[in-house]
Legacy VTK file of the C-alpha trace (Angstrom):
# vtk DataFile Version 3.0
C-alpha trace
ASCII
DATASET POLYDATA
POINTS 131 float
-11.612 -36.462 44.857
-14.201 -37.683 42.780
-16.901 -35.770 41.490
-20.867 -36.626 40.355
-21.077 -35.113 36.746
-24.369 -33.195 38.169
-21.935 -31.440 40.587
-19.407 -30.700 37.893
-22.005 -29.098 35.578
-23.829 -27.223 38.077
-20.646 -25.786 38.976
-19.340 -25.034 35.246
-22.602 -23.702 34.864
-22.660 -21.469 36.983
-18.648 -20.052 35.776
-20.747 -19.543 32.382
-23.588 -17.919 33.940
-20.883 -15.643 35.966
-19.141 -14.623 32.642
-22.550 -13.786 31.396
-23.629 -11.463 34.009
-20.046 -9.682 33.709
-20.938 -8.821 29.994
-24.330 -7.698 30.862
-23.282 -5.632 33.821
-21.205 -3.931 31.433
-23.631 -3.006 28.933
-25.631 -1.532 31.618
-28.326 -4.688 32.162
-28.883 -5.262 36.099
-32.217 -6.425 36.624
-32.572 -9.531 34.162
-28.893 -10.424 34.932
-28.896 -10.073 39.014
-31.997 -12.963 38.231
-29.598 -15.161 35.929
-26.887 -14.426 38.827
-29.437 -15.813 41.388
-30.517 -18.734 39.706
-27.638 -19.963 37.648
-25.612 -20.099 40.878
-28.261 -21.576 42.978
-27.917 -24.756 40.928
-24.883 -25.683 42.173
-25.235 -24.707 45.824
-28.624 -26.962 46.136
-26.775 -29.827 44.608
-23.936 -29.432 46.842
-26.551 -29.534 49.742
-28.399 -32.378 48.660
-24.757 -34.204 48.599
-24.459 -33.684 52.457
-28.722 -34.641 52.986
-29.679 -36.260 56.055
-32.065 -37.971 54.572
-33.068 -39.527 51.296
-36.353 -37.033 51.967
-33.828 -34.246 52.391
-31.596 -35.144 49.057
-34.610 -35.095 47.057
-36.223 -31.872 48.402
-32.634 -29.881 47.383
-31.997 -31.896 44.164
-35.962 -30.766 43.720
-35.062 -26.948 44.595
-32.006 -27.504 42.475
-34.522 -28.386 39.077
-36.914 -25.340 39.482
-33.857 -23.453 39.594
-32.553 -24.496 36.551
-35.482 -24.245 34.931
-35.936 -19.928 35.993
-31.765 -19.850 34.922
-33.380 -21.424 31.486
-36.092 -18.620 31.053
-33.779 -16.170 32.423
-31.313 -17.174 29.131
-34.058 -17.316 26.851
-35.339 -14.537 27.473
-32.000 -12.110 27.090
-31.608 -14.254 23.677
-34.534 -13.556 22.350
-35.056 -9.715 23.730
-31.565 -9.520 22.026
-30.231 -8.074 24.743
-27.069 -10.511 24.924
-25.040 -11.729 22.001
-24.566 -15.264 20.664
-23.057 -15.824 24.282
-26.287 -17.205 25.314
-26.159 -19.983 23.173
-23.691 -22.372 25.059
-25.339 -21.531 28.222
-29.503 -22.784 27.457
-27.627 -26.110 25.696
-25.823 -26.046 29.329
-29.211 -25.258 30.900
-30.763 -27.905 29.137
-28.297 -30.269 29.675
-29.038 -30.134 33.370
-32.432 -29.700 33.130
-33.162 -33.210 31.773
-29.981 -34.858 34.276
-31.771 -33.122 37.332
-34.936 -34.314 36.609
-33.767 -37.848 35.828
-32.434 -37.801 39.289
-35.169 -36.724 41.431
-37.482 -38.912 38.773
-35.060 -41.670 39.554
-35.122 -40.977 43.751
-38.345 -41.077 43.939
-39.246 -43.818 42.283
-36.304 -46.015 44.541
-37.891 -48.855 45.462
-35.607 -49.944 48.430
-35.767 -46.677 50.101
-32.071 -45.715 51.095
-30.459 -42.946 50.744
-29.651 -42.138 47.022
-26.356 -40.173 46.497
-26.495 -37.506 43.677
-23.642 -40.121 42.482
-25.350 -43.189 42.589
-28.684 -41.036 40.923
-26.552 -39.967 38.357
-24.945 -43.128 37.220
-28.070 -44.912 37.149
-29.435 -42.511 34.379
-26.354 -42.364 32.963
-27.099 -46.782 32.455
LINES 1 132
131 0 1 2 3 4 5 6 7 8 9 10 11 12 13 14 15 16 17 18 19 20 21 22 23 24 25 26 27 28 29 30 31 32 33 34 35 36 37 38 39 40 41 42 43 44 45 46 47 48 49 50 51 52 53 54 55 56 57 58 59 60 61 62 63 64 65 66 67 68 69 70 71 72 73 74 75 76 77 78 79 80 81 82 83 84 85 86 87 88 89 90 91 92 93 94 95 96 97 98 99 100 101 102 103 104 105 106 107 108 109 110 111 112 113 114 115 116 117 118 119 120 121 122 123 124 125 126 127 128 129 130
C-alpha cells in the first residue's frame, strides 16, 4: 500500500520524537518531554484522520490541527536544545520538524485555495506541492 510522504514523515517523526522522550525520561525530564510526547505524536494521528475526512471541510480542519501541532512539537525541540537539556539528538528532529512544517502548510495553503472544490486527498495535496 501506498503511502502520501506527509503520512510517512508524520509517522517517522513521531519514532524520533519517541526515542527522544525515552532519553529524556531517563535523565529525569517529564514535564517538557510528556509535551514533545503529545505533540510530536499528534502529527501523525491528525494526518491519518484527515486521510479518512468526510469532507474536503473536514480534511482541511485535521491537516489544519495537524500544522499547529507541528509547530508546538517545533518549540517543544527548540526549546530542550537551547535550555541544553537534550544533547545533539535534537538536531535531526527540528530539521524533521521543519520539514513538515513547510509540507503541512503547503497542503492546507494548497486546499484551500482549490478552486474546483472536491475533496483533496493528503496525496493529491502533497503531490501538487511536490510539482
Amino acid at each position: 500500500m501506498s503511502q502520501s510522504a506527509v503520512r510517512e514523515k508524520s509517522f517517522e517523526f513521531a519514532l524520533q520524537v519517541i526515542e527522544l522522550y525515552r532519553i529524556l525520561k531517563a535523565d529525569h525530564e517529564f514535564v517538557l518531554s510528556r509535551q514533545l510526547l503529545r505533540a510530536g505524536t499528534s502529527i501523525g494521528a491528525n494526518v491519518e484522520e484527515a486521510n479518512a475526512g468526510q469532507s474536503r471541510k473536514d480534511f482541511l480542519s485535521k491537516m489544519s490541527i495537524a500544522l499547529k501541532e507541528a509547530r508546538e512539537a517545533r518549540y517543544w525541540l527548540l526549546l530542550l536544545h537551547r535550555s541544553e537539556l537534550v544533547p545533539a539528538d535534537a538536531r535531526p528532529c527540528l530539521q524533521k520538524a521543519d520539514e513538515l512544517i513547510k509540507l503541512l502548510a503547503s497542503i492546507v495553503k494548497t486546499t484551500k485555495e482549490s478552486a474546483n472544490g472536491q475533496f483533496v486527498s493528503a496525496s493529491r495535496a502533497a503531490s501538487k506541492t511536490r510539482s
